[in-house]
C-alpha positions in Angstrom: 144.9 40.0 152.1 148.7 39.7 154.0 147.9 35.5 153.3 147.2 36.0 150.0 150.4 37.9 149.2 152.4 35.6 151.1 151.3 32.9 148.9 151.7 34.8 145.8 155.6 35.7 147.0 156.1 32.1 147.7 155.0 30.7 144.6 157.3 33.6 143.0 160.3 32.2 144.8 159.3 29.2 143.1 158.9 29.8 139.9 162.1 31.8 139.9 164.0 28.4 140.8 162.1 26.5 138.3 162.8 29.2 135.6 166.5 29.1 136.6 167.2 25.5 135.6 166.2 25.0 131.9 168.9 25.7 129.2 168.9 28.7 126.6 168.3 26.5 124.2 165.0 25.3 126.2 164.0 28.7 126.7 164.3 29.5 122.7 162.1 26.6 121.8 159.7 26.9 124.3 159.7 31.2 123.4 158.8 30.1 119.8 156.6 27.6 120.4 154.4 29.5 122.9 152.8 32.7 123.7 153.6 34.1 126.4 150.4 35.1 128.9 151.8 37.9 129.9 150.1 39.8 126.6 146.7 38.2 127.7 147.4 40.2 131.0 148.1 43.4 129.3 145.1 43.4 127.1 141.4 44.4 127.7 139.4 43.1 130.6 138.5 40.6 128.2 141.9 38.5 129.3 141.7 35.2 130.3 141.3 36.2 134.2 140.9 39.5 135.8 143.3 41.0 138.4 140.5 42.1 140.3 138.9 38.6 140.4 140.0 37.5 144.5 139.7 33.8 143.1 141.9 33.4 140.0 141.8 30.0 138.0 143.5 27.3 139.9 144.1 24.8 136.5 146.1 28.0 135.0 148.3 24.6 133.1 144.3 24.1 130.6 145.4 27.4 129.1 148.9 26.3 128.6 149.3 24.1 125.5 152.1 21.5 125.2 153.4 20.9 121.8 153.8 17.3 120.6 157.8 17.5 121.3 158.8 14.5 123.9 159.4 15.2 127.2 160.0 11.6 128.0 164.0 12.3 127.6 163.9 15.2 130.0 161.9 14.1 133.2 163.2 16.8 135.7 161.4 19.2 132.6 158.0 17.6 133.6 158.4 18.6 136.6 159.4 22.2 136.1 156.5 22.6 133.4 154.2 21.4 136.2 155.5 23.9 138.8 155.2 26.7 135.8 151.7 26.0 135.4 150.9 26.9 138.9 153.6 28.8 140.7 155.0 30.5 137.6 151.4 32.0 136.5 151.5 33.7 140.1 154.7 35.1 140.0 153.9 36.4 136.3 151.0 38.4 138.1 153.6 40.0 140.7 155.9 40.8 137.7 153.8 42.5 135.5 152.8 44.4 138.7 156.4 45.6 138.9 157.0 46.7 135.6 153.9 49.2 135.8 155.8 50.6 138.7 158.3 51.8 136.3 160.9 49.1 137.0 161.1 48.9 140.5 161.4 45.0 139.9 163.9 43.7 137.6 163.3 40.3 136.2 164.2 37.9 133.5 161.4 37.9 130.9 159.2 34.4 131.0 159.1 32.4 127.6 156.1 33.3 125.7 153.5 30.3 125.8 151.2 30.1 122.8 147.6 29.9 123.2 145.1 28.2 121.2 142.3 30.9 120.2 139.4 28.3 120.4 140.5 28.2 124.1 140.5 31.6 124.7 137.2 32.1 124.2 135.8 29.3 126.3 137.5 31.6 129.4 135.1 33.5 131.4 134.9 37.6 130.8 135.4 39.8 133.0 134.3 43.1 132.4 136.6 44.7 135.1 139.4 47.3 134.5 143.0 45.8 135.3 143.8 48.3 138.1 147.3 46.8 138.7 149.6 45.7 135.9 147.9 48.6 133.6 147.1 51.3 135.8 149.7 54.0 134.4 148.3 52.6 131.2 144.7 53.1 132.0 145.2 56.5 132.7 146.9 57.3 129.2 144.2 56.0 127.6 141.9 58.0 129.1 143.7 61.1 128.8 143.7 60.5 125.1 141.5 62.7 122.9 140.6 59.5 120.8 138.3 56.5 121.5 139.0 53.9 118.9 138.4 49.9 119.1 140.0 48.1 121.7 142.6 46.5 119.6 146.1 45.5 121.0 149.2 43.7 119.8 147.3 41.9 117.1 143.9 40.8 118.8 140.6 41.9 118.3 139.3 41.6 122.1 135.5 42.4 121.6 132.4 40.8 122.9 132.8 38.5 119.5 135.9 36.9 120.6 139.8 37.1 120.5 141.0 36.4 116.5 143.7 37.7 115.4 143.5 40.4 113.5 144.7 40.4 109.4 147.1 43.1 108.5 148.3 44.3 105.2 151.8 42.1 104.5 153.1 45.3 103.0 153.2 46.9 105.9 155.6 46.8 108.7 153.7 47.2 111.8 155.4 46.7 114.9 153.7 43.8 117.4 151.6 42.6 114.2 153.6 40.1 112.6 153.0 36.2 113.0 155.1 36.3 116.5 155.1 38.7 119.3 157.8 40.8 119.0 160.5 41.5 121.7 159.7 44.6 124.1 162.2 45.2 126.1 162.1 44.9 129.8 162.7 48.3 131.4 159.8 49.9 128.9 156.8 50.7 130.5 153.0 52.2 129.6 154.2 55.4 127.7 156.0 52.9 124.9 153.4 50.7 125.2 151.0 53.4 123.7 153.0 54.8 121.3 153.0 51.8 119.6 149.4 51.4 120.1 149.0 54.7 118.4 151.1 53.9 115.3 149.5 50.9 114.8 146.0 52.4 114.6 147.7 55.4 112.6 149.2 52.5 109.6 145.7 51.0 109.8 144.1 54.4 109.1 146.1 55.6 106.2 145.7 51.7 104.8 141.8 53.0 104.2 142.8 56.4 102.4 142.3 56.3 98.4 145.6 54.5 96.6 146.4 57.2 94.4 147.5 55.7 90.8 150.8 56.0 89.7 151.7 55.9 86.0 153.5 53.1 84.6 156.4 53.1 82.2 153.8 51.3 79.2 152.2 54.2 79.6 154.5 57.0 79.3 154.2 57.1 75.3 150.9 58.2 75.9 150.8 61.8 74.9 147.3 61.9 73.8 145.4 61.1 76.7 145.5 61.4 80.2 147.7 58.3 81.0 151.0 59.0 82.8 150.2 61.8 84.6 151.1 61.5 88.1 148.9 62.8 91.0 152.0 63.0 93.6 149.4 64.0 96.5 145.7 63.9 97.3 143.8 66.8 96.2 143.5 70.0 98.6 140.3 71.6 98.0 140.4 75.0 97.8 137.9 77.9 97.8 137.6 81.5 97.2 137.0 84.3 99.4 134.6 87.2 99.1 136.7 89.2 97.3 137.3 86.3 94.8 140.6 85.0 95.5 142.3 81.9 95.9 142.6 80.6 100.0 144.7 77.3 99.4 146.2 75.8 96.3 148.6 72.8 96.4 151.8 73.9 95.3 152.6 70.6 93.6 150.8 70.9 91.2 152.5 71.3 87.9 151.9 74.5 85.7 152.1 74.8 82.2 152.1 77.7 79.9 150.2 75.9 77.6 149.8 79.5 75.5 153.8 79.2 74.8 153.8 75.5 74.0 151.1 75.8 71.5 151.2 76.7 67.7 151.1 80.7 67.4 148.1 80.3 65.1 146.1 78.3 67.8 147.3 80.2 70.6 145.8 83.6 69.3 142.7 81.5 68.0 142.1 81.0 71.8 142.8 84.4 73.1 140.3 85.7 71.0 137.7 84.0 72.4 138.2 86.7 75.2 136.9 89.9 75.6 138.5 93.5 76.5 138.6 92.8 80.2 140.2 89.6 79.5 142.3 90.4 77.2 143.9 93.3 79.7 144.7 90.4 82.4 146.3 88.0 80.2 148.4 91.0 78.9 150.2 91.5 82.3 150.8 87.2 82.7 153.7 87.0 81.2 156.5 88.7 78.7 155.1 86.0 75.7 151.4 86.5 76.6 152.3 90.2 76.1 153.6 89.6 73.0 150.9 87.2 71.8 147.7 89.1 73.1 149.2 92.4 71.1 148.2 90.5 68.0 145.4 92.4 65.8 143.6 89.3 64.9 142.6 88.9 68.6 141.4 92.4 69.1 139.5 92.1 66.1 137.9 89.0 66.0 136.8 90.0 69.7 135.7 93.3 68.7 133.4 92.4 66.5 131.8 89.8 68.2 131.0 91.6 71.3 130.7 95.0 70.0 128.3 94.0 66.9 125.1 92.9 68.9 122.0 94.7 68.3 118.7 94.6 70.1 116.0 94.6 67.6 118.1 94.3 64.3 117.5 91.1 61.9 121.5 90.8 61.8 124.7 92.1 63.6 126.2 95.5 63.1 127.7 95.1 59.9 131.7 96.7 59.6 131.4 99.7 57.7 127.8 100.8 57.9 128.4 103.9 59.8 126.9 102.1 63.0 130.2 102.7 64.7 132.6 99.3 63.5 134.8 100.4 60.5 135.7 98.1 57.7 137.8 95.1 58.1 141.7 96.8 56.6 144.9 95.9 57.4 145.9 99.4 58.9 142.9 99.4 62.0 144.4 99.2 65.0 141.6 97.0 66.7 142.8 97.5 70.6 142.1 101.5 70.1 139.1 101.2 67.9 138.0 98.1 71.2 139.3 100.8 73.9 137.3 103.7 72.1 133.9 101.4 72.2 134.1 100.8 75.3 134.7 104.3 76.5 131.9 105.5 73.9 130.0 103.5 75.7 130.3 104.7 78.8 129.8 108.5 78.4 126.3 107.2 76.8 125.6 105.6 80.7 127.0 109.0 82.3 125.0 111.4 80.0 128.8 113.2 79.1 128.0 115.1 76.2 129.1 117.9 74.1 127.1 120.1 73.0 127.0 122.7 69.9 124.6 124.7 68.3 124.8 124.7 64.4 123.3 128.3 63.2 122.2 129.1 59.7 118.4 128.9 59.3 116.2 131.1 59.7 113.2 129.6 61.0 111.8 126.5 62.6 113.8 123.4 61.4 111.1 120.5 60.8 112.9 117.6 59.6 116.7 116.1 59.8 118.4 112.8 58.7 122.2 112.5 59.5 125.3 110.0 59.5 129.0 110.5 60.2 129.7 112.4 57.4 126.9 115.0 56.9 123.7 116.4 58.3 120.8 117.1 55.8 117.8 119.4 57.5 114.7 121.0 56.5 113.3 124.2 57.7 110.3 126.5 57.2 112.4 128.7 55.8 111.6 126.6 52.2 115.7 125.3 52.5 117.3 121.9 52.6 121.1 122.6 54.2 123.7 119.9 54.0 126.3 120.3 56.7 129.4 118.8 57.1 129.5 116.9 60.4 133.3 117.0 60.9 134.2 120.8 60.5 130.6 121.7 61.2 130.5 124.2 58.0 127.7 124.5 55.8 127.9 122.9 52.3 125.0 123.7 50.6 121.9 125.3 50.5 119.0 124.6 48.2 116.0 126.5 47.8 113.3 128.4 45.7 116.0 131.2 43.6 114.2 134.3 45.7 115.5 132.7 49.2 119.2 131.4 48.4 119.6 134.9 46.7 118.8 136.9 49.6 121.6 139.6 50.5 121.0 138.5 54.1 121.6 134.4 53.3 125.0 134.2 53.8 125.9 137.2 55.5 124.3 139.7 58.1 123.8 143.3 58.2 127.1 143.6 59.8 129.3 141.5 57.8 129.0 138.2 59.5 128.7 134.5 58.2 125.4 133.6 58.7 126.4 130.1 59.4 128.5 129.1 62.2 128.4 126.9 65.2 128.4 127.9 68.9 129.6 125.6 72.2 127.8 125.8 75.5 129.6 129.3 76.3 128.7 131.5 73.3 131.5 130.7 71.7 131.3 131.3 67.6 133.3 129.0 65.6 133.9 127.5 62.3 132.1 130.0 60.2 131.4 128.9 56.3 130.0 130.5 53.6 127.9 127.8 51.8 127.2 127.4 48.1 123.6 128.3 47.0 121.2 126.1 44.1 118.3 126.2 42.9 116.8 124.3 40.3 113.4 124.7 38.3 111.9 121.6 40.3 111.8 123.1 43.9 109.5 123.4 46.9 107.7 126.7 47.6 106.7 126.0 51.2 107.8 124.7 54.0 110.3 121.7 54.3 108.0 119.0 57.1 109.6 116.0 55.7 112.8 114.1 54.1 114.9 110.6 54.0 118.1 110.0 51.8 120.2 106.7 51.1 122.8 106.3 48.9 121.2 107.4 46.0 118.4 109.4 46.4 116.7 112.3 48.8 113.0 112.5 49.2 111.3 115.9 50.3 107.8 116.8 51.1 106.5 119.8 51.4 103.3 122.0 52.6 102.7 122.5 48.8 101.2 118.8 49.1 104.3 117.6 46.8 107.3 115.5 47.0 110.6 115.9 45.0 112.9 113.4 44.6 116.4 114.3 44.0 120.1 112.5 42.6 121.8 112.2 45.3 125.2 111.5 43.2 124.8 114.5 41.0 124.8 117.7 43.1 121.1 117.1 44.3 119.6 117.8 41.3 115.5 116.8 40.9 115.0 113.9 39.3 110.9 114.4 39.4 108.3 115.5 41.9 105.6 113.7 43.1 102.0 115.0 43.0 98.5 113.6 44.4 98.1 114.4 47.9 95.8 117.3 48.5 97.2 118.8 51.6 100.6 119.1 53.1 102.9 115.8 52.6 103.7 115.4 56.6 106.1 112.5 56.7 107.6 109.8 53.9 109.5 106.6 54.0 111.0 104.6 51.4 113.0 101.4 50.3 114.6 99.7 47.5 111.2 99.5 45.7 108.8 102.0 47.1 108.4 105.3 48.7 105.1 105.8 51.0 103.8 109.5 51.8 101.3 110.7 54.7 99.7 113.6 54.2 97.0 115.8 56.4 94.7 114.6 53.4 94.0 111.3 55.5 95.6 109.5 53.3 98.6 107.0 52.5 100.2 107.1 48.9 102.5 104.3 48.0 104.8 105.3 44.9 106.8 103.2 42.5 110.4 104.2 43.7 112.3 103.7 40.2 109.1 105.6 37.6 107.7 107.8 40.5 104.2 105.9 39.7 101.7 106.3 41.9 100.6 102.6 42.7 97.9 102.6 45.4 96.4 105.3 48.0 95.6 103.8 51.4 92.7 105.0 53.3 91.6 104.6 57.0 92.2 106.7 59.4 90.1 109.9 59.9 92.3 112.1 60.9 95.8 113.7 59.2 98.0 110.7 59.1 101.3 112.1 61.3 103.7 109.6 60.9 104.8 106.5 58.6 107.6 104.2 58.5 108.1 100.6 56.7 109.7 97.7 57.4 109.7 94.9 54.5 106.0 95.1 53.2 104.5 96.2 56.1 103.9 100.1 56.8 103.1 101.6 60.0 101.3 104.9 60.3 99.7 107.0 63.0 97.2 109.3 63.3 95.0 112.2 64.9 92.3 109.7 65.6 94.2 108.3 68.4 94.7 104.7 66.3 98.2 103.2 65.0 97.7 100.8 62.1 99.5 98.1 60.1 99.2 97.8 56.5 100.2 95.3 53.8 102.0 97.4 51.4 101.0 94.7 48.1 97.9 94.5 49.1 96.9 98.2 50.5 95.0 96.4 53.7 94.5 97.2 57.1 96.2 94.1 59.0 96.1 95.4 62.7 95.3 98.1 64.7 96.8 99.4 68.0 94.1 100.8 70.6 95.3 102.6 73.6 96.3 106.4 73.3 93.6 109.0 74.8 94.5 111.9 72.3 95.8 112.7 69.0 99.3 110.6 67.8 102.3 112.6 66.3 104.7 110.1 65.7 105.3 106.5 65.6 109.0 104.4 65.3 109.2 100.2 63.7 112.2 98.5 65.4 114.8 97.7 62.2 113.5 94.1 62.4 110.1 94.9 62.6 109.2 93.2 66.0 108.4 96.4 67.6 106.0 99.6 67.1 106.8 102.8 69.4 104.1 105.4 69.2 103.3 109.1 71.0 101.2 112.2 70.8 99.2 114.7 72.9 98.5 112.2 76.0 101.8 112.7 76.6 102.9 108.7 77.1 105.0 106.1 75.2 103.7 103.2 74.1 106.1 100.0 72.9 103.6 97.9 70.9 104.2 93.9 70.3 103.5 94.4 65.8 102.9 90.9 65.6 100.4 90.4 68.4 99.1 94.1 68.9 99.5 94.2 72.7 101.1 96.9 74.4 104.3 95.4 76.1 105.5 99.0 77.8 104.0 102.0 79.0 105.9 105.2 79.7 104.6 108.6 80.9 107.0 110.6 79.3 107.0 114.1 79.0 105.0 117.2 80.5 103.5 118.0 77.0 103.0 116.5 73.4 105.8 114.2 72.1 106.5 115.5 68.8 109.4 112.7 67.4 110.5 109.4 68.5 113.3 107.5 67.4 114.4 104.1 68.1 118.1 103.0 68.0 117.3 99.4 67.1 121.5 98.6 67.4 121.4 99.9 71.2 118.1 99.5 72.0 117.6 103.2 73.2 114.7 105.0 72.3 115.3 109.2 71.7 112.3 111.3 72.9 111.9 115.0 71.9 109.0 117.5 73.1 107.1 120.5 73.4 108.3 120.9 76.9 111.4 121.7 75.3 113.3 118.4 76.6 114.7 115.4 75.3 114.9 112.0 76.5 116.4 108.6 76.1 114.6 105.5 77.2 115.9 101.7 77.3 113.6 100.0 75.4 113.8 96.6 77.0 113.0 97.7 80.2 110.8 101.1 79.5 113.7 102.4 82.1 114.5 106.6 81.1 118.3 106.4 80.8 119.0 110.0 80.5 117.1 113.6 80.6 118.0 116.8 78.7 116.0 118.7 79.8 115.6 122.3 78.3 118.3 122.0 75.8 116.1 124.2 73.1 115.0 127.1 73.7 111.2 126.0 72.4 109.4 122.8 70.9 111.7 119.6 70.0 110.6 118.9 66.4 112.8 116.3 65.8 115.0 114.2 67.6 117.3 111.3 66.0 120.6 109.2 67.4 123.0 106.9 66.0 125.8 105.2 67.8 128.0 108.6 69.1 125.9 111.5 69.0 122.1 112.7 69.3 120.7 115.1 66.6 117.6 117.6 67.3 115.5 120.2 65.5 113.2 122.4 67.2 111.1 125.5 66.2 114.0 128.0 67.8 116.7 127.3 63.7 119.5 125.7 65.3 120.7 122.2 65.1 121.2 120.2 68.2 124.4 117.9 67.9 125.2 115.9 71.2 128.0 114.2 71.0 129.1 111.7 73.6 132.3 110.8 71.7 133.4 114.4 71.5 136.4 113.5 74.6 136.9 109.7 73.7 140.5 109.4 71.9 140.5 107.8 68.7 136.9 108.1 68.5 136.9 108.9 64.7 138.8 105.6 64.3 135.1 104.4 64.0 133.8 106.1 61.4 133.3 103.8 58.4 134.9 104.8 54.8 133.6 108.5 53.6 131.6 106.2 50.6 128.8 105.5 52.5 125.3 107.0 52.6 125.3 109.4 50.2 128.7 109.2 48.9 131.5 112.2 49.1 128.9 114.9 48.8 131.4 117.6 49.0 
């Protein structure tokens, strides 16, 4: 080893008077018209020898390639080209040596020689590590947290071969042009990789995705998408549990695009929200404030959310007393949106109010109510009409020996008779009705009664039915005689009105002459109940059996089979998809009317369920009973929503419900009125106009 290094010093000495000699313009020419080897030394174990390899190439001057310039005019140069190739190759060994010993040895920097690449891959490999020249390199690349491909200065040193490698001519990379560059000679391994590592870095972000840039041809462009400018790539972002935003990228533009449209489109747009919405966008900005307070947008969303119905052939029509007033300029939308919504509520938390309206004096059979008035029927041979607002009673009609008792409007002490009492005993709004009686009048008890906008319906245990003007003081228009027993329930519509009676029998009655047009017959027992919807009537029975008949045609369609005891009333949805039905077994059925089958089953109540109504706008179904209780039900899911449970103080009767409150009867004479709207502000704001059923009766 001492020989070896004795020869390699002495061949340095050499080269360093051979390198002394040639002129600076020499050295220029021969620096750009060569590559030095001293980068093949610095590369990769791939280089053209190894600095491990004991026996290095002797005929180092085949890797050296002499340009076609003359050298005829210089023959000292021939010599000192010769003594280059041998000597000079040797000393370049010792020198990079030095240099990784952080400048120990200070020497003038060799002229690069260029290499031919076809050459350099006929040299041998070596897969050896340089342990010498790159040691403090070595160990920089190891300590790195990377591995990339083994790609210095410009060649590709892999098992294929050394090529150069192509790089983008738009980018300036250091050590990757068409020469190599000039490093300076006091730099060692540390600069070395740094500028390793920003070339790999420029070659990495060359792969990314170009973003486009818009051009000035397309700035004109306002109706499409051209000429916006993405200024950065995308940062996704996500949202948390609790639903907001983790990262956004801040240069993204926004735009209040609700200020820079047309005021007309802008509220079009905001009503396409609903309440809770509509209560975020308020709080955005001064302007969205402004815009949102707009009654168009409260009212257009309003009705749309707030008119859909579960079994009902159309939406809640404004101004049908089903809780939406009529479309006028005055309504203030965001109160009557607010009160629907709280409404709504106190019907999920079971808030009600309850009163007691007093006045009968016995059992109250029947009922039919809106927002404006409660009609009711008792066994005491009366019809009362009560005003819903003040609670007073209006008017009471009757047989002349009953509405002229001494004790009908006062008792023995002096009192009204009729008055309504809260929860606590508390007597309030006492009246002092108005008494008829006409020649046409019932002289037994009230079971049974409807009214619309025209007309009122009784029937009666006298096995009659009066009808009566509803528009002229409730005067009888004509009665209604064929059934042989007690008249138990009626219905009617624009054309006909149908009677059950404990006769076993239907009648169907021409509505406008009072003609009696046919009398169905099936069932054998008293037929309880009957409803219609179009030309279809329902009707149930003591024989346990619901049936569907064709009003034109007076046939038995379908039959529902299921209930173990007597039926007492049955319920069609409003668009006649559904049949409800209960009696003595004590259980709800929800019948499918146009297949028969029993979709829902509910076990109700502890005794007989006298009266079911179904609330086809909300889809609740009401539930009254002997065991003094009352129930609501969801009808979509046979779920019981809420329980009153002994609210009278004996048998529910009747039970009915619109969109605020629940009306019951019961064999103890007082009216049950519920109302869940009785603590929601600007509740009345949804009453419809006092013209509705039955007109301003007062």
């Amino acid at each position: 080893m001492a020989d070896q290094f004795q020869s390699y010093t002495m061949g340095a000495s050499a080269g360093n008077r051979a390198t002394d000699a040639p002129s600076s313009h020499q050295s220029h020419d021969q620096r750009m018209r060569s590559m030095s080897l001293s980068n093949l030394l610095r590369n990769h174990k791939h280089a053209v020898f190894s600095h491990d390899d004991p026996h290095p190439p002797r005929q180092t001057h085949e890797v050296a390639i002499d340009d076609s310039e003359d050298t005829h005019e210089l023959p000292s140069r021939k010599r000192r080209v010769r003594a280059q190739s041998t000597a000079g190759t040797i000393k370049g060994v010792i020198r990079r040596a030095s240099l990784s010993l952080k400048g120990m040895v200070h020497v003038h920097r060799r002229p690069s020689i260029t290499a031919e690449p076809s050459e350099l891959n006929n040299q041998p490999v070596s897969h050896a590590r340089p342990t010498s020249a790159h040691h403090t390199w070595n160990r920089l690349r190891h300590a790195a947290p990377f591995r990339r491909s083994r790609s210095f200065y410009g060649f590709n040193v892999t098992d294929d071969g050394l090529y150069e490698q192509q790089q983008n001519p738009h980018m300036p990379i250091p050590a990757m042009g068409d020469e190599p560059p000039y490093i300076p000679m006091n730099t060692g391994a540390a600069a070395k990789a740094s500028v390793a590592l920003q070339n790999e870095y420029y070659t990495r972000q060359a792969m990314h995705t170009q973003w486009l840039q818009s051009s000035s041809e397309d700035s004109n462009d306002r109706e499409s998408g051209i000429g916006i400018v993405v200024t950065q790539p995308f940062i996704e972002s996500g949202l948390s549990d609790d639903g907001s935003i983790l990262a956004q990228d801040s240069n993204i533009s926004r735009v209040d695009f609700i200020k820079q449209l047309p005021s007309e489109l802008a509220i079009h747009v905001l009503a396409c929200l609903d309440a809770a919405a509509l209560a975020k966008a308020s709080v955005v900005s001064r302007h969205w404030n402004e815009v949102v307070r707009n009654q168009h947008i409260w009212r257009e969303s309003c009705l749309r959310e707030m008119t859909t119905t579960y079994a009902t052939s159309e939406p809640v029509k404004p101004g049908a007393g089903l809780g939406i007033p009529e479309v006028v300029p005055t309504n203030d939308w965001k109160q009557i949106y607010r009160a629907k919504l709280e409404l709504a509520q106190k019907w999920k938390e079971g808030k009600a109010r309850p009163m007691y309206l007093n006045g009968h004096m016995d059992s109250i059979y029947c009922l039919q109510f809106d927002e404006y008035k409660i009609i009711s029927g008792s066994r005491d041979k009366t019809i009362r009409i009560w005003d819903m607002q003040t609670l007073e009673c209006r008017l009471v009609i009757g047989p002349p020996e009953v509405v002229n008792h001494p004790m009908m409007l006062e008792d023995a002490e002096g009192n009204p008779t009729h008055y309504v009492n809260f929860s606590d005993s508390y007597r309030a709004s006492p009246s002092m009705p108005k008494v008829a009686s006409f020649d046409e009048h019932h002289k037994a008890s009230i079971l049974c009664l409807q009214y619309d906008e025209e007309i009122m319906v009784t029937g009666s245990s006298d096995s009659t039915c009066i009808v009566y003007d509803m528009r002229n003081g409730y005067r009888p228009i004509r009665r209604l005689t064929h059934h042989t027993a007690a008249v138990l329930d009626l219905a009617f519509d624009e054309k006909h009105i149908v009677t059950c009676s404990k006769d076993i029998s239907i009648c169907v009655w021409d509505r406008a002459t009072g003609n009696l047009l046919r009398q169905l017959r099936g069932h054998t027992g008293p037929v309880n109940a009957v409803q219609m919807r179009g030309n279809t009537i329902v009707s149930c029975s003591g024989d346990f059996r619901v049936k569907l008949w064709n009003i034109d045609t007076g046939r038995n369609i379908r039959e529902f089979v299921g209930h173990t005891k007597g039926l007492a009333c049955s319920q069609f949805s409003e668009d006649g998809r559904y049949v409800a039905s209960a009696g003595n077994d004590k259980v709800i059925r929800i019948w499918d009317a146009n297949t028969g089958e029993c979709v829902r089953e509910m076990r109700a109540h502890e005794n007989l369920v006298r009266s079911l109504h179904i609330d086809s706008v909300s889809g609740r179904l009401v539930s009254g009973s002997y065991d003094t209780d009352i129930k609501v039900w969801d009808m979509e899911t046979g779920r019981q929503l809420l329980d009153f449970p002994r609210w009278h103080a004996s048998w529910v009767l009747s039970a009915k419900s619109d969109y605020r409150r629940i009306v019951s009867t019961g064999q103890d004479p007082k009216i049950l009125i519920m109302d869940f709207g009785a603590e929601v502000e600007g509740i009345d704001m949804l009453n419809s106009a006092n013209t509705g059923i039955g007109g301003n009766i007062f």
